[in-house]
N, CA, C and O atoms as CSV, one atom per row, in Angstrom:
chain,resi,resn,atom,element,x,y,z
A,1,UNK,N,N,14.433,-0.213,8.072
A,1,UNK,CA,C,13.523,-1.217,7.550
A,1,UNK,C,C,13.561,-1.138,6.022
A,1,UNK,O,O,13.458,-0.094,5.379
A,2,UNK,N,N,13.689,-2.125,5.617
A,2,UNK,CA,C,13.967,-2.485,3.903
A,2,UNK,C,C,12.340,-2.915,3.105
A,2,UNK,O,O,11.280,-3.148,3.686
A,3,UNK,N,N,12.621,-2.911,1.572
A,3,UNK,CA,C,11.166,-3.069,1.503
A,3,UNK,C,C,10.745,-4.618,1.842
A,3,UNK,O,O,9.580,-4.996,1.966
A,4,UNK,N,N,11.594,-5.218,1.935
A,4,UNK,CA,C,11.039,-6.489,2.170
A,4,UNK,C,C,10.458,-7.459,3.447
A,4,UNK,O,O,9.823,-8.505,3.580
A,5,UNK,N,N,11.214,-6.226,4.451
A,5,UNK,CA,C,10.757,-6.234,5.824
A,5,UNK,C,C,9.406,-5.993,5.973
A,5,UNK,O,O,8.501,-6.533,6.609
A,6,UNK,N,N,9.550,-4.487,4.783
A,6,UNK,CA,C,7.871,-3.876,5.444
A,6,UNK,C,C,6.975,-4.649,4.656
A,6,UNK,O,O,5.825,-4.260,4.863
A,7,UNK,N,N,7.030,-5.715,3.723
A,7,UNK,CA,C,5.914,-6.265,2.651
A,7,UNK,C,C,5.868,-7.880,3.474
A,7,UNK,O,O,5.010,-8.703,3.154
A,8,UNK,N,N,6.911,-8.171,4.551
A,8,UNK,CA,C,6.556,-9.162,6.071
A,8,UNK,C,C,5.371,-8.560,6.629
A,8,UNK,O,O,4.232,-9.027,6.621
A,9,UNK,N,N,5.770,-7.473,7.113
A,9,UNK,CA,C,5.020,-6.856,8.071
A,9,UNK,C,C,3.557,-6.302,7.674
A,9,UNK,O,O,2.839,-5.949,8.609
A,10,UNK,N,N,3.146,-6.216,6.581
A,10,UNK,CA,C,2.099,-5.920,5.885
A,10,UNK,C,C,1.270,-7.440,5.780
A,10,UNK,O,O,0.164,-7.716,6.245
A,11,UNK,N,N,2.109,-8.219,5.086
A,11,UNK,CA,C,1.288,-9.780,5.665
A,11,UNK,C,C,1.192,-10.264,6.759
A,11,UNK,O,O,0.596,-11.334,6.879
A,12,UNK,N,N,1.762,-9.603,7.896
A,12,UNK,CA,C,1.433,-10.524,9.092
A,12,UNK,C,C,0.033,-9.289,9.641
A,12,UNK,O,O,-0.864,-9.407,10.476
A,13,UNK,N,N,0.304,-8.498,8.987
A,13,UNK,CA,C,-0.770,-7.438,9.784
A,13,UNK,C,C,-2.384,-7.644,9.116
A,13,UNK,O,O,-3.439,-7.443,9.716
A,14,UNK,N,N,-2.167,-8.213,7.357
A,14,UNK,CA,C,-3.167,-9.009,6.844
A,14,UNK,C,C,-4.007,-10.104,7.784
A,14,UNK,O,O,-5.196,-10.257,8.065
A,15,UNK,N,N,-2.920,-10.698,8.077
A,15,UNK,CA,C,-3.580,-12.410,8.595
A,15,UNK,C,C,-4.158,-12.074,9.903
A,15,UNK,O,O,-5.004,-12.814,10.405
A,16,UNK,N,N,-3.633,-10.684,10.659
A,16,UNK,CA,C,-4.490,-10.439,11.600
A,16,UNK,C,C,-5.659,-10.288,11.453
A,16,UNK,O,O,-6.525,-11.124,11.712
A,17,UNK,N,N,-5.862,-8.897,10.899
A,17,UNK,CA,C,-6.995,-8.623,10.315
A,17,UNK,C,C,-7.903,-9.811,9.997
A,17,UNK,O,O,-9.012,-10.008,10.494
A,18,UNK,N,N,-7.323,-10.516,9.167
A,18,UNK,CA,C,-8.401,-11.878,9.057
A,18,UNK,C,C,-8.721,-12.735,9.979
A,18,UNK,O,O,-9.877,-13.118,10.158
A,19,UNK,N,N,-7.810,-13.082,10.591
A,19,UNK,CA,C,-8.429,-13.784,12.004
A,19,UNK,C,C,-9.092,-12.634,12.764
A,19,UNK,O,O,-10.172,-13.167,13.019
A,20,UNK,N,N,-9.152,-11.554,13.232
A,20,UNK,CA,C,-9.472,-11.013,14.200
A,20,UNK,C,C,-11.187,-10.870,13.305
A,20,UNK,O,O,-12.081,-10.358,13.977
A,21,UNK,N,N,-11.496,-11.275,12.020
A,21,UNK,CA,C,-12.842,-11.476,11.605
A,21,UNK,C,C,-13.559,-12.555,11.325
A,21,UNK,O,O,-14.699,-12.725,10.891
A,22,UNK,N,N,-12.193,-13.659,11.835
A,22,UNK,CA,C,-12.849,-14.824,12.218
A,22,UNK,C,C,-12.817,-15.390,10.837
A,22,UNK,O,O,-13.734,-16.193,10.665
A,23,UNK,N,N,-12.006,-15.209,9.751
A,23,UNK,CA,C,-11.897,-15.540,8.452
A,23,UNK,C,C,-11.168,-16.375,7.871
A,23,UNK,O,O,-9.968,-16.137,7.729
A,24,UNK,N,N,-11.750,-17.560,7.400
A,24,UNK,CA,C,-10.417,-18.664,6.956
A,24,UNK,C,C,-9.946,-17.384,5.429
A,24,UNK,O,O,-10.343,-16.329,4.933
A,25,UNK,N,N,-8.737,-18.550,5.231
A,25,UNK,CA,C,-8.298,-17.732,4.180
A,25,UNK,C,C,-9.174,-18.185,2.985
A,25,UNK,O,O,-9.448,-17.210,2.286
A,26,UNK,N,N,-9.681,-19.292,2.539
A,26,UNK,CA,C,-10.431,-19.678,1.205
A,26,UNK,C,C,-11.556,-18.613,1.452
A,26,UNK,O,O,-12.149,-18.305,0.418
A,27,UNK,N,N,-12.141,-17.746,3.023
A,27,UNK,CA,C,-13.608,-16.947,2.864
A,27,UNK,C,C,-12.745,-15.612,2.249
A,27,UNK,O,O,-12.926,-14.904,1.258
A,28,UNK,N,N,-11.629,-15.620,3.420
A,28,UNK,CA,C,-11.073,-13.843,2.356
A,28,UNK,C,C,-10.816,-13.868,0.992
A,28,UNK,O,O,-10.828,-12.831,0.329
A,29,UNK,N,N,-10.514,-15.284,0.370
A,29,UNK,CA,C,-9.969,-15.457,-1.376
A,29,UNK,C,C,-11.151,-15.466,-1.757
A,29,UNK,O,O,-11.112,-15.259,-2.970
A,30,UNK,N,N,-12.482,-15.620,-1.335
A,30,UNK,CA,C,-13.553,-15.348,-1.902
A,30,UNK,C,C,-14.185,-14.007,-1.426
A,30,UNK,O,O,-14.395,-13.551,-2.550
A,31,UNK,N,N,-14.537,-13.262,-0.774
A,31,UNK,CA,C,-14.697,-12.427,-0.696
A,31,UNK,C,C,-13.791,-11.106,-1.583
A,31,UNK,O,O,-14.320,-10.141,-2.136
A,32,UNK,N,N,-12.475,-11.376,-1.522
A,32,UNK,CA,C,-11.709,-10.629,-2.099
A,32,UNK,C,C,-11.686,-10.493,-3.835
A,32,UNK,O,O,-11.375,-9.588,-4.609
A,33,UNK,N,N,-12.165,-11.829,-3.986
A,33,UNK,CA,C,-12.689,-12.140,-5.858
A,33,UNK,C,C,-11.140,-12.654,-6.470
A,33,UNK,O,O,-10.916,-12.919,-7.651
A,34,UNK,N,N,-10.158,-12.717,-5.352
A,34,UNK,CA,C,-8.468,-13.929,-5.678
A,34,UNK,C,C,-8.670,-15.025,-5.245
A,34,UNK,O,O,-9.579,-15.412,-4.511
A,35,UNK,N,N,-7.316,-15.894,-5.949
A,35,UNK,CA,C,-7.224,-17.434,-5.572
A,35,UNK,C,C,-6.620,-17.231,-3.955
A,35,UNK,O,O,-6.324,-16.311,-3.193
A,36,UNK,N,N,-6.644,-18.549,-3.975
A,36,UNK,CA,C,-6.106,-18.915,-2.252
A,36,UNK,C,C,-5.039,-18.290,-2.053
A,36,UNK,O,O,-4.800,-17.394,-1.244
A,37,UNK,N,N,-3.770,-19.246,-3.538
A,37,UNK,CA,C,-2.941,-18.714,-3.013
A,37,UNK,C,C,-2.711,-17.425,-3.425
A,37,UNK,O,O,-1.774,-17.613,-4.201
A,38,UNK,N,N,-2.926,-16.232,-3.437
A,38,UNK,CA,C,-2.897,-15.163,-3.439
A,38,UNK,C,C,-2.812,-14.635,-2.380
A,38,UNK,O,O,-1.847,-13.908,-2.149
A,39,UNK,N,N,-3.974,-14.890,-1.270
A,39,UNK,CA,C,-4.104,-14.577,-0.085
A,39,UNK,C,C,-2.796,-15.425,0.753
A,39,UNK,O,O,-2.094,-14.920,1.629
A,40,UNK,N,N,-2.724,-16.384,0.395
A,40,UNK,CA,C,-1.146,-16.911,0.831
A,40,UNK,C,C,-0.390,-16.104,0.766
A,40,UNK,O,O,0.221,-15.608,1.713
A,41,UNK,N,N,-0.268,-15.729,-0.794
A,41,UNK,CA,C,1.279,-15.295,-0.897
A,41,UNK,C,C,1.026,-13.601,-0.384
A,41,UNK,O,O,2.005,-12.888,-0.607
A,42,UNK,N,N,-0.013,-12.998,0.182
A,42,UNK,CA,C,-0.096,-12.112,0.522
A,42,UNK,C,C,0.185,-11.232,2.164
A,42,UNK,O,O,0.498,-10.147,2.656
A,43,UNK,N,N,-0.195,-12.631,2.486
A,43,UNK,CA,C,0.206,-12.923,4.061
A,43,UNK,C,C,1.367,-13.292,4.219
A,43,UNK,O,O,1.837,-12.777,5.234
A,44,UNK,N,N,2.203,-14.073,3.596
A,44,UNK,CA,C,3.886,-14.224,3.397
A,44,UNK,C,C,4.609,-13.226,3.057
A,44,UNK,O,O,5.837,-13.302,3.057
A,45,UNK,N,N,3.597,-11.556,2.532
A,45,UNK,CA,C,4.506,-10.378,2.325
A,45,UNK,C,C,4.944,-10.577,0.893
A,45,UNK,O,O,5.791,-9.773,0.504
A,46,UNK,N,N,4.503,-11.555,-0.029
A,46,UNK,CA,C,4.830,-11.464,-1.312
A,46,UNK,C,C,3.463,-11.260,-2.405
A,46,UNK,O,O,3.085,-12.104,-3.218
A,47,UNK,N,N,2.875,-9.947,-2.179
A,47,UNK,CA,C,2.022,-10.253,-3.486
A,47,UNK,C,C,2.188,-8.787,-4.405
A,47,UNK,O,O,3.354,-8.400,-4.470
A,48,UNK,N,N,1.389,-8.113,-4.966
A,48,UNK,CA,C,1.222,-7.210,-5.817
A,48,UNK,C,C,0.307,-5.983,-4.959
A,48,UNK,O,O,-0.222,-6.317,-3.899
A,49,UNK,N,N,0.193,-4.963,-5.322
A,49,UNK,CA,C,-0.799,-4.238,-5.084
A,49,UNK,C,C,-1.969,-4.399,-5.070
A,49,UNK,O,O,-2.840,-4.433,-4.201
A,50,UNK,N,N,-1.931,-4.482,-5.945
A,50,UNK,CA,C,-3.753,-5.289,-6.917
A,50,UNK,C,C,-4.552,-5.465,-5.820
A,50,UNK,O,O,-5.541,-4.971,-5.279
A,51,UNK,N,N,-3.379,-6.774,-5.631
A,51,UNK,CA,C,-3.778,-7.941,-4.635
A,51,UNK,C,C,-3.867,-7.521,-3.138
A,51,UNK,O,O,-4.639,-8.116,-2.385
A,52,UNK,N,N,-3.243,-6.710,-2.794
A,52,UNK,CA,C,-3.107,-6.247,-1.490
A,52,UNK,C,C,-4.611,-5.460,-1.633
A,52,UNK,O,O,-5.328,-5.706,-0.663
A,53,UNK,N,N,-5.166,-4.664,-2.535
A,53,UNK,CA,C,-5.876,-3.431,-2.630
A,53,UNK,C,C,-7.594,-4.208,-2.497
A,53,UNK,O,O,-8.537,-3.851,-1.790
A,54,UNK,N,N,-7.491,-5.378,-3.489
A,54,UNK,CA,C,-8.480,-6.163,-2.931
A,54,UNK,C,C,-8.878,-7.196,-1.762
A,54,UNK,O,O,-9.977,-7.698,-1.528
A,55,UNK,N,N,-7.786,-7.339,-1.177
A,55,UNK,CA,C,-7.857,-7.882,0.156
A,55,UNK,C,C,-8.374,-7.302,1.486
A,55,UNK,O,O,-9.089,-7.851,2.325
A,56,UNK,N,N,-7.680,-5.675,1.482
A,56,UNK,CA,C,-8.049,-4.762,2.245
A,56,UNK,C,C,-9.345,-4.073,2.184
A,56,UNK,O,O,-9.884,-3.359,3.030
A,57,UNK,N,N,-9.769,-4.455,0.927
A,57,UNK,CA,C,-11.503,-3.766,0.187
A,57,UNK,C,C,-12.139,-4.803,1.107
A,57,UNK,O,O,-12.826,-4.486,2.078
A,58,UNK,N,N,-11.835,-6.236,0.698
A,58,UNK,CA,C,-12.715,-7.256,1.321
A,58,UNK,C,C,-12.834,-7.282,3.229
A,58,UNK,O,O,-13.727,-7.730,3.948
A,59,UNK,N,N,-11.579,-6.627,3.561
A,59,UNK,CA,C,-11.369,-6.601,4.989
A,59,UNK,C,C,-12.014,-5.218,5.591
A,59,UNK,O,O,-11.733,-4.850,6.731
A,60,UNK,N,N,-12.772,-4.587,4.862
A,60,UNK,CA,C,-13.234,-3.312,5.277
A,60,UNK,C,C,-11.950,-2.366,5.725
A,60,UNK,O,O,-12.038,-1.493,6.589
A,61,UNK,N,N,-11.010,-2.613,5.155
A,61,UNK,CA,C,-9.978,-1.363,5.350
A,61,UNK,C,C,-9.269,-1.220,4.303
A,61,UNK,O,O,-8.095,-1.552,4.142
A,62,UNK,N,N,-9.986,-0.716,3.569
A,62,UNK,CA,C,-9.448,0.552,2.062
A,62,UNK,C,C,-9.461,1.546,2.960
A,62,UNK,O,O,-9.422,2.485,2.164
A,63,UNK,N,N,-9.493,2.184,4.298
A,63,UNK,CA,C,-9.044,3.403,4.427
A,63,UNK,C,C,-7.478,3.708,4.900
A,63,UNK,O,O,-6.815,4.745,4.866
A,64,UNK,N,N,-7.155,2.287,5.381
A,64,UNK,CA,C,-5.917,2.497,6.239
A,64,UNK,C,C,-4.866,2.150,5.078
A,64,UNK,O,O,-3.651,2.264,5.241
A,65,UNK,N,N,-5.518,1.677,3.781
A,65,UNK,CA,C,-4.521,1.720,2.566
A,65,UNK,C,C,-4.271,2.850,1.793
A,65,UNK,O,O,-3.200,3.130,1.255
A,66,UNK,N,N,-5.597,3.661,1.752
A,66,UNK,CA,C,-5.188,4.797,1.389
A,66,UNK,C,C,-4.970,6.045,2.445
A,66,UNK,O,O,-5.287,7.220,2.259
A,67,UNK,N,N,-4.369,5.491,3.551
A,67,UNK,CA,C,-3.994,6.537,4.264
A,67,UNK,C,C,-2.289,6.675,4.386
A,67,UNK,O,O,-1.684,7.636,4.862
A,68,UNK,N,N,-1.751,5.534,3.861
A,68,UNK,CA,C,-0.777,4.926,3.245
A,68,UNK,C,C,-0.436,6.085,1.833
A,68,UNK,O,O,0.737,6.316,1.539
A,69,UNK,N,N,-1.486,6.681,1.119
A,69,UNK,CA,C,-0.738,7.318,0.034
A,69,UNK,C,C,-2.145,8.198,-0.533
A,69,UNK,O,O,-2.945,8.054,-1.458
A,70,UNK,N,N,-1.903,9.389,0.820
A,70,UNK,CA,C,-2.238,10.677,1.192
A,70,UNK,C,C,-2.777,11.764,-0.426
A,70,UNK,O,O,-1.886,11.836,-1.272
A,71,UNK,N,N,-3.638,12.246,-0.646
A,71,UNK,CA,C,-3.812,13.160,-1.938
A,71,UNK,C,C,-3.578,14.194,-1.263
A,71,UNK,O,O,-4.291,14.638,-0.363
A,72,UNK,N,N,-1.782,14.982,-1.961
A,72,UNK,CA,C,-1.408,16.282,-1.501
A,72,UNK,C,C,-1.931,17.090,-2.511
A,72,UNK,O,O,-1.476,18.224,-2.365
A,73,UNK,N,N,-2.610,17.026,-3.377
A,73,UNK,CA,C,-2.762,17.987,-4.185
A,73,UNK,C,C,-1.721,18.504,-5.199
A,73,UNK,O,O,-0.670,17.902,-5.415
A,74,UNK,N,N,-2.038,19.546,-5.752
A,74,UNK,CA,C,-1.202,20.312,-5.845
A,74,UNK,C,C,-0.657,21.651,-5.239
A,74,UNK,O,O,-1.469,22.486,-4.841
A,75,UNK,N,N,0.923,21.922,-5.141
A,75,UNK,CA,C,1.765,22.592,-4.663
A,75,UNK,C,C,1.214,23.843,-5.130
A,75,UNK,O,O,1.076,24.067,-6.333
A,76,UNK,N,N,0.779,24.960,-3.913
A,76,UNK,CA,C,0.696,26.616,-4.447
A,76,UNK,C,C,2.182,26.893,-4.933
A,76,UNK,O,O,2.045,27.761,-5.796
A,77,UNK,N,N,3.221,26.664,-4.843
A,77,UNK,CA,C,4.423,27.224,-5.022
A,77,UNK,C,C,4.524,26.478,-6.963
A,77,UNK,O,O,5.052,27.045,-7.919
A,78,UNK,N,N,3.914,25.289,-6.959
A,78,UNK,CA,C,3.911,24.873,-8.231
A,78,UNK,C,C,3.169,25.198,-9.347
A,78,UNK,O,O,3.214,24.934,-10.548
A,79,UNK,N,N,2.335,25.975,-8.463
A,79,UNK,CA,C,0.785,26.714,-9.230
A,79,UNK,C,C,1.386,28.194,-9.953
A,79,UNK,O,O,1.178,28.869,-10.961
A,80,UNK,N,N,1.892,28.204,-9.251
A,80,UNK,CA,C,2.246,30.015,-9.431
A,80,UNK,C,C,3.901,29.881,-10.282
A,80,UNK,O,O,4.336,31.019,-10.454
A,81,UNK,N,N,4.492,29.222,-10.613
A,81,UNK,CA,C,5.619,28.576,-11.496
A,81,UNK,C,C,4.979,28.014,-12.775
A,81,UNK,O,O,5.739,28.000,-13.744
A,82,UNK,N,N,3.641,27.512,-12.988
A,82,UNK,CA,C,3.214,26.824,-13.946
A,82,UNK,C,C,1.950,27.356,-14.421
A,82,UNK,O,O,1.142,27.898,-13.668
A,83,UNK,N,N,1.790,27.217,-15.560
A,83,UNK,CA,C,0.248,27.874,-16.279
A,83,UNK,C,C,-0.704,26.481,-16.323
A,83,UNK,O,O,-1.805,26.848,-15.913
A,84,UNK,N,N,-0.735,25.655,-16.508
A,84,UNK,CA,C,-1.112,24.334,-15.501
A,84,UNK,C,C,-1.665,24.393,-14.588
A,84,UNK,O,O,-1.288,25.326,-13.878
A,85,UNK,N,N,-2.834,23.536,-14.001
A,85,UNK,CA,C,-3.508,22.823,-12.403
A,85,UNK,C,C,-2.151,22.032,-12.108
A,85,UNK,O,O,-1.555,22.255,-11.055
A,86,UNK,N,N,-1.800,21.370,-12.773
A,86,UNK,CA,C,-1.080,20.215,-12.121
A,86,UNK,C,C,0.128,19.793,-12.652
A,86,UNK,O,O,0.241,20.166,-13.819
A,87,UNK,N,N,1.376,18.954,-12.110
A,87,UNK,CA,C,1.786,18.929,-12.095
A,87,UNK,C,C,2.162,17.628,-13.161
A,87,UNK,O,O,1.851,16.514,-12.739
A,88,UNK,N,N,2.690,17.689,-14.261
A,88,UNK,CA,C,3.119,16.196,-15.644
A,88,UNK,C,C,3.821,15.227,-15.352
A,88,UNK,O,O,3.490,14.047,-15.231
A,89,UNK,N,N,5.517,16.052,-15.148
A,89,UNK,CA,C,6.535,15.335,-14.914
A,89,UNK,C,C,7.731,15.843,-14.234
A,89,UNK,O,O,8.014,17.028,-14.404
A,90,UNK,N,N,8.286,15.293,-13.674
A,90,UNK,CA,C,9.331,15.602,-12.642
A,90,UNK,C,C,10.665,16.200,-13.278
A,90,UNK,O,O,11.206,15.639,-14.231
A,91,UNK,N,N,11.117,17.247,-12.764
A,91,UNK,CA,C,12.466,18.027,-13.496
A,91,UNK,C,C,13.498,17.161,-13.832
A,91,UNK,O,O,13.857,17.010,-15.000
A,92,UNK,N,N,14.139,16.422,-12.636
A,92,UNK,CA,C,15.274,15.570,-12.644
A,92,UNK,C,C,16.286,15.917,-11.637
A,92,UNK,O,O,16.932,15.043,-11.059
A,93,UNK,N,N,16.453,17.294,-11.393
A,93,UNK,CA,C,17.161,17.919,-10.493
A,93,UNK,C,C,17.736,17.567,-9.598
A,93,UNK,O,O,18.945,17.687,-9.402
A,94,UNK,N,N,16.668,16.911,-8.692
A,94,UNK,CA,C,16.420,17.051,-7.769
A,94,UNK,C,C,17.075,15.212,-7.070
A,94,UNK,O,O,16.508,14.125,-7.180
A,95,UNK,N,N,18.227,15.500,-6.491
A,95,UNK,CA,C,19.153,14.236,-6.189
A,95,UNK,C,C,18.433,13.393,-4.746
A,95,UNK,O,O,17.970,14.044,-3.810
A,96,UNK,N,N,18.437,12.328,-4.762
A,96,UNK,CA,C,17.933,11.280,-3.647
A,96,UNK,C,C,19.201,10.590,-3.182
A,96,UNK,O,O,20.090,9.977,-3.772
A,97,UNK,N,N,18.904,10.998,-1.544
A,97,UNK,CA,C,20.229,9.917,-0.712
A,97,UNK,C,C,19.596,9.071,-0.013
A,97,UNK,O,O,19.194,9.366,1.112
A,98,UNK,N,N,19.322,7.421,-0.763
A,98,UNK,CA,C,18.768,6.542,-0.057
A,98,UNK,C,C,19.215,6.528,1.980
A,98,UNK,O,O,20.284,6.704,2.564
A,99,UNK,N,N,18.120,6.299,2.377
A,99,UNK,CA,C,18.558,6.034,3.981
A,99,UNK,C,C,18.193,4.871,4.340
A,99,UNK,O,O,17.182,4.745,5.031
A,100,UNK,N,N,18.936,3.789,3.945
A,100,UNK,CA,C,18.169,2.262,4.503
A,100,UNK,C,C,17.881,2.030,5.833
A,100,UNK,O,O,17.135,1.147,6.254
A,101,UNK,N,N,18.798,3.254,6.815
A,101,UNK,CA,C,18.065,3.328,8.369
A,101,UNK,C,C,16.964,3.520,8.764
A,101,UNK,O,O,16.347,3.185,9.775
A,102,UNK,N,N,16.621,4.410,7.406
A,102,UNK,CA,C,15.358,5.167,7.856
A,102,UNK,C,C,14.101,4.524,8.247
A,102,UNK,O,O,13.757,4.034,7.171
A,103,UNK,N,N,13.075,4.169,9.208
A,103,UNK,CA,C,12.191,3.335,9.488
A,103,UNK,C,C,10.770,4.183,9.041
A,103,UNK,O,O,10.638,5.376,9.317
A,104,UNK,N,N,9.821,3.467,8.376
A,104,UNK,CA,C,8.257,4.036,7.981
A,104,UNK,C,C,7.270,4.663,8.861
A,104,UNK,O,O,6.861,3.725,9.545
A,105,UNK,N,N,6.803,5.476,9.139
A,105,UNK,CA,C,6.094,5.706,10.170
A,105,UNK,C,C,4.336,5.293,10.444
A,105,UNK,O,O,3.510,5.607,11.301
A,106,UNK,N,N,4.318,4.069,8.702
A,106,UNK,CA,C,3.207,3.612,9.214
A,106,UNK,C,C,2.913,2.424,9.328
A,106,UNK,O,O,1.835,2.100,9.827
């Protein structure tokens, strides 16, 4: 799944949510404090974060967005390497092998 699959699948899972509360889209663009088409282009899988972040506020599920992007903290192994709480910036080292097979597990 590519990102553009999963930012489909995030708007069709929107427009559920809104119907399943019985919500035209002009009540979620008001409730949410966006234009219409926002909520359009949000449900078509094309909007911003922002926009996604206030949609899901208005839909009573800011939890299942931020369950989406987990607070790990910080690393004991990074604690004890660093005179620091936390962690600045990333070494570089450390090489990425895209897997476009790879499917999301949420």
């Amino acid at each position: 799944m590519n990102a553009d699959n999963t930012a489909v699948l995030i708007g069709r899972r929107i427009k559920q949510y809104r119907l399943n509360q019985d919500l035209t889209q002009e009540d979620l663009a008001m409730l949410a404090g966006v234009s219409l088409k926002a909520v359009k282009n949000s449900e078509a899988g094309k909007s911003t974060l922002g926009t996604y972040a206030a949609i899901m506020i208005a839909l009573g599920r800011q939890d299942q967005l931020l369950a989406a992007f987990p607070d790990e903290g910080v690393s004991p192994i990074q604690l004890l390497k660093s005179k620091t709480n936390s962690k600045k910036r990333a070494s570089g080292k450390r090489k990425i092998n895209p897997n476009p097979e790879q499917e999301l597990d949420w």
